[in-house]
C-alpha positions in Angstrom: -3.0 -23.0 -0.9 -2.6 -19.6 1.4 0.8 -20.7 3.4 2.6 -19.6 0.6 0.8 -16.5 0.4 2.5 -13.0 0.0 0.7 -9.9 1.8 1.5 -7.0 0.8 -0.6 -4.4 2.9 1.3 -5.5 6.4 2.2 -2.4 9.3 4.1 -2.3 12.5 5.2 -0.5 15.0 8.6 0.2 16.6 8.7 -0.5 20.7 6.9 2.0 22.5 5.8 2.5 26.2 2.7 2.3 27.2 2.4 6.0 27.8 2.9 6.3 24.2 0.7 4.0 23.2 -2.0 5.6 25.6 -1.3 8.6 24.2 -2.1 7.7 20.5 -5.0 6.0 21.5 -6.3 9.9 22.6 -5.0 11.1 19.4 -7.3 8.7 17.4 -10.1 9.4 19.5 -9.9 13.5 18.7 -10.0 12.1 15.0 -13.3 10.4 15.9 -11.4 6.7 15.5 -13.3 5.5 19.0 -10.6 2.7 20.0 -11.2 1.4 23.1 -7.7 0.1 24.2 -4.4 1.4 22.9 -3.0 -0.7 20.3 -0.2 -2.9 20.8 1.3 -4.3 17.8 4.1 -6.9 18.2 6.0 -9.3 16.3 4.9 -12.6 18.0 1.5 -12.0 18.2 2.0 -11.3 14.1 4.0 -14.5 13.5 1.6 -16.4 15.6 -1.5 -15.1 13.4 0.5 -15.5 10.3 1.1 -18.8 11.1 -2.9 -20.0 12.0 -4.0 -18.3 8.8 -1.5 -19.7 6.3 0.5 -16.4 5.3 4.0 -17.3 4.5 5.6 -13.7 4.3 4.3 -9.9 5.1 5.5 -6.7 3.0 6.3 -4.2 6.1 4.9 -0.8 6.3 5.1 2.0 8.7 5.1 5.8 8.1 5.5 7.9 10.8 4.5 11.5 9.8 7.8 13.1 11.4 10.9 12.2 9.4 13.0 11.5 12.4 10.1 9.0 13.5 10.0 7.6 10.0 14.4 6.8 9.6 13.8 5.5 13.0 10.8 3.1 12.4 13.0 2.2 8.7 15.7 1.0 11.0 13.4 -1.1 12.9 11.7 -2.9 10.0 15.2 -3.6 8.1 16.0 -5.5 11.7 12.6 -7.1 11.9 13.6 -8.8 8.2 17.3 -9.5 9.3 16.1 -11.7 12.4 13.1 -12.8 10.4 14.0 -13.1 6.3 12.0 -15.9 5.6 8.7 -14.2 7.2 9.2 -10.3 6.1 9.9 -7.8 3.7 10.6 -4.3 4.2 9.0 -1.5 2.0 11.1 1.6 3.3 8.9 4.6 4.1 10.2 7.7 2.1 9.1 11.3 3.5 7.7 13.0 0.7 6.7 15.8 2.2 10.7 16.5 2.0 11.9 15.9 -1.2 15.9 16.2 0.2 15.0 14.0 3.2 13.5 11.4 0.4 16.5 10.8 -1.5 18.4 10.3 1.9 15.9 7.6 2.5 16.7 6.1 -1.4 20.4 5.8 -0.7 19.7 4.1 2.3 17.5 1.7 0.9 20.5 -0.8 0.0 21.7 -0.7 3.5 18.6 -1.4 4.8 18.1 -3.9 2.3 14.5 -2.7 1.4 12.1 -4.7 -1.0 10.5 -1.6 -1.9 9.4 1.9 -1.2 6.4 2.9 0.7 5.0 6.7 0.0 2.1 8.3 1.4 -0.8 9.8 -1.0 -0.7 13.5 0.6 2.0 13.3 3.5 1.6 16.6 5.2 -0.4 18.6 2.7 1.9 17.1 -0.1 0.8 15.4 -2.6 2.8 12.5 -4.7 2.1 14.4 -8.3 4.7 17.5 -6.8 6.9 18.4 -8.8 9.1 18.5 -6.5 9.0 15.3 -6.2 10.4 14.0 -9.2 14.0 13.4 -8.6 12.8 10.6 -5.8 10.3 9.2 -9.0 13.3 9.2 -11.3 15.6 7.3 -9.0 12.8 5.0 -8.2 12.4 4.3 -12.0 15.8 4.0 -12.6 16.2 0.8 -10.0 12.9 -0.6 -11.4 11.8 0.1 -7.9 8.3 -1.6 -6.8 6.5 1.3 -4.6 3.3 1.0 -2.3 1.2 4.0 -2.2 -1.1 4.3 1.0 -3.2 7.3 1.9 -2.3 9.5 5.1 -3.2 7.2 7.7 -2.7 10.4 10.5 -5.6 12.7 8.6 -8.6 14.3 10.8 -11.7 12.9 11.1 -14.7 14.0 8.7 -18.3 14.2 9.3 -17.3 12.9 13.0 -16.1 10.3 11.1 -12.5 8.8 11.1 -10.6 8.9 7.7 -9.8 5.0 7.5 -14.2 5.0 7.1 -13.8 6.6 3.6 -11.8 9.5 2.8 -9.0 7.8 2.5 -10.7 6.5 -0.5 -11.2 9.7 -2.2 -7.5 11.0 -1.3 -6.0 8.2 -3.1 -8.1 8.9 -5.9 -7.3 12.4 -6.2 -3.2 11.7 -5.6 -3.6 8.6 -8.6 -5.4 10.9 -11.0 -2.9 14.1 -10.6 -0.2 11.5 -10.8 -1.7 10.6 -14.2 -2.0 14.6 -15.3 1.0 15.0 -13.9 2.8 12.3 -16.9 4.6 10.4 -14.2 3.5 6.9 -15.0 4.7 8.5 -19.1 8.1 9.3 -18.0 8.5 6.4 -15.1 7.2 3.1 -16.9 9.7 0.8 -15.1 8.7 2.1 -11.5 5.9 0.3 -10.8 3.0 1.2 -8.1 0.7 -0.6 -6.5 -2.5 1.2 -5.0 -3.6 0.4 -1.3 -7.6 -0.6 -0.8 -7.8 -1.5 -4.1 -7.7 1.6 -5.2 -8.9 3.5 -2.4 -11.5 1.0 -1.5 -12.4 0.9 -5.5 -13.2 4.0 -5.6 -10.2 5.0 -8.4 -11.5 1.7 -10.4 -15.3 3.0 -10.4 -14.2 6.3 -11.2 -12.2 5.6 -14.5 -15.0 5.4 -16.8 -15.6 9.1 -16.1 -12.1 9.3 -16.3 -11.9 8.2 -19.8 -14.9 9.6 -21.1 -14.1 13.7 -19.8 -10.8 13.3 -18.9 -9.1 14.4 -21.7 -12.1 17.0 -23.0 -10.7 20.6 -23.9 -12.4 21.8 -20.6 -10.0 20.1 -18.4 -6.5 20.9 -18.2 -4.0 18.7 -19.2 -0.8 20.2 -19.8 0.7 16.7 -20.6 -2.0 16.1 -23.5 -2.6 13.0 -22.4 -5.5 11.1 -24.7 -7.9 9.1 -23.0 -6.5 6.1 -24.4 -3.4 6.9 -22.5 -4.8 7.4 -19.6 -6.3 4.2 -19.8 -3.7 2.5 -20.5 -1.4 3.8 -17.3 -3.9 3.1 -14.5 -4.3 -0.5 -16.3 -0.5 -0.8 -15.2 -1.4 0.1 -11.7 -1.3 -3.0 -8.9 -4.5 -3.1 -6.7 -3.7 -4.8 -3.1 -7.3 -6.3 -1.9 -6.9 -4.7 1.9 -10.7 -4.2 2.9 -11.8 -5.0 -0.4 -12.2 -8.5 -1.2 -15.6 -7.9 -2.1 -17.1 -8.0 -6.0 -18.1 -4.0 -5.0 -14.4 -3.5 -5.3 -12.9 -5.9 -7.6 -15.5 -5.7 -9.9 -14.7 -2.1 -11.1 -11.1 -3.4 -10.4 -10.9 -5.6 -13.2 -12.8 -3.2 -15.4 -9.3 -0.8 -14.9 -6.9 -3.6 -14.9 -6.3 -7.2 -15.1 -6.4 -10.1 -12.6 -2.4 -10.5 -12.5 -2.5 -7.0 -11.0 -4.4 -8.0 -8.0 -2.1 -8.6 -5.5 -3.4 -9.5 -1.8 -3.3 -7.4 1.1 -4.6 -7.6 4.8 -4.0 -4.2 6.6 -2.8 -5.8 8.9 -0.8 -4.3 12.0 -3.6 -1.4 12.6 -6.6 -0.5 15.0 -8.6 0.0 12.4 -8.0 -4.2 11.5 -8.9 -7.1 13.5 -8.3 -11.1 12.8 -12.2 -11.0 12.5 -12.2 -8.3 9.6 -8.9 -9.9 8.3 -10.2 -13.2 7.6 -13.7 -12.4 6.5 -12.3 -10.2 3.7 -10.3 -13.0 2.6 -12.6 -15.3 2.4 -14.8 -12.8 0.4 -12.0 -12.6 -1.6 -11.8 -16.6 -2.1 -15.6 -16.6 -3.2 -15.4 -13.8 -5.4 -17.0 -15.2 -8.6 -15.5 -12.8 -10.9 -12.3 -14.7 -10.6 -12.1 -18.2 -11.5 -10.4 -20.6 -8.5 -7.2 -20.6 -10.0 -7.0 -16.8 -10.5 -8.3 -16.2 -7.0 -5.7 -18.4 -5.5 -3.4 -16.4 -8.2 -4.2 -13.2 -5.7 -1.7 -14.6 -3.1 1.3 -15.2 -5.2 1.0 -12.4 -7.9 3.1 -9.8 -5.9 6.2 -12.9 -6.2 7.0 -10.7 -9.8 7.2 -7.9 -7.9 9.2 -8.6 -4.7 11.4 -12.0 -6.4 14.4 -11.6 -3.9 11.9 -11.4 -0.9 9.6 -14.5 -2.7 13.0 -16.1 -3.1 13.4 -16.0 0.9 10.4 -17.2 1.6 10.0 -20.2 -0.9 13.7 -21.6 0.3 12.5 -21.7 4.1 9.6 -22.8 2.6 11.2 -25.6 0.4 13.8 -26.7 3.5 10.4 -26.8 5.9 
């Protein structure tokens, strides 16, 4: 059954005029994303699809690239789940491009009541294996912190293409595989990540045969000296949402890296770049996928519960009471 479903790949928006909204719509355009209205995301027009589709509870995302914009729109999702705790979840942006500005984000996470921790792969030009960064990765570790890692949804186009296409696929490749050299997932095993596309639309899973097979060759550096079996056996730990990529091109490779209890699902939901139609054809790909058995595919929807338990706990008492 999907109405108990968890999604973990869910964005909003803050209010915003309609001269804002115009004028993002021009900003997507000069990064060769063509939308044709300005997007309007808003909380009863979520509910309502939430509610035809069978999704009992959304993981909220949103991070702005200015750190202002990003407490703000924090703010707003922490009162999104207060008037709605049964329905969402917040997963508090942290600005990573300012490690100082990060940790203020961390000691507000218990006043906002945050589920998690949402980072961006390279938020303005940096990149989460910094080393700057890891104070914020050893306080995250420390609370046992569950953390959603989505590339930079604000890069320029490529190719007179838009990034959402397919480099955000090969950015979150690049940011998984320097976190690896980097020995973060060695010194942090109780933070625990889950990847957005499935691994940059499987591109991470389909690349860690190579991986595995030069990655730890005395050509490359690797001044962690990780083994190949290591490596291995850290991105097996990763969590792989299923936003876009409910298809056996992606979870094929997927399950090669990892197991099926790490799949956890994801819509993308809350973006231009998503519509119902795309939404619900990826899930049902994801239903048919005969790499799973029926029980395991089902299994999709409630694996991120271990993850988020105070936020499945919400949802399963309104659940139980309805």
């Amino acid at each position: 059954m999907t109405g108990s479903w968890i999604d973990v790949h869910a964005h909003y928006s803050p209010p915003s005029t309609a001269e804002q909204r115009e004028a993002s719509r021009q900003a997507l355009r000069e990064a060769c994303f063509m939308v044709a209205e300005p997007y309007h995301w808003t909380v009863e027009k979520t509910l309502d699809h939430m509610d035809r589709t069978g999704i009992g509870m959304q993981l909220l995302s949103n991070q702005p690239a200015g750190t202002e914009a990003l407490r703000a729109s924090n703010d707003y999702g922490a009162e999104l789940v207060q008037r709605y705790p049964h329905r969402f979840g917040l997963l508090a942006a942290l600005p990573t491009d300012d490690p100082a500005a990060a940790m203020a984000e961390l000691d507000r996470a218990d006043e906002m009541r945050a589920d998690g921790f949402a980072v961006t792969c390279r938020r303005n030009g940096v990149y989460l294996g910094d080393p700057s960064l890891e104070p914020m990765w050893a306080e995250l570790d420390r609370r046992g912190a569950t953390v959603f890692a989505h590339p930079d949804a604000y890069a320029a186009g490529t190719q007179g293409r838009p990034a959402p296409l397919i480099e955000v696929g090969f950015e979150t490749t690049r940011t998984i595989v320097d976190m690896v050299y980097a020995g973060l997932f060695r010194k942090y095993p109780d933070m625990r990540l889950i990847v957005a596309h499935c691994g940059g639309g499987g591109t991470l899973p389909a690349m860690t045969g190579r991986l595995g097979l030069l990655g730890a060759e005395p050509w490359v550096p690797n001044p962690n000296a990780l083994t190949a079996d290591e490596m291995r056996t850290q991105l097996r730990r990763l969590y792989l949402d299923t936003a876009a990529t409910g298809f056996a091109s992606s979870l094929a490779p997927a399950l090669v890296m990892t197991t099926p209890d790490h799949l956890v699902y994801g819509s993308d939901s809350g973006v231009p770049c998503s519509t119902e139609e795309t939404i619900e054809a990826n899930k049902q790909a994801l239903l048919e996928f005969g790499g799973l058995t029926r029980q395991q595919r089902e299994a999709v929807g409630r694996n991120a519960a271990a993850l988020f338990p105070a936020a499945a706990a919400r949802l399963d008492g309104w659940t139980a009471a309805a």
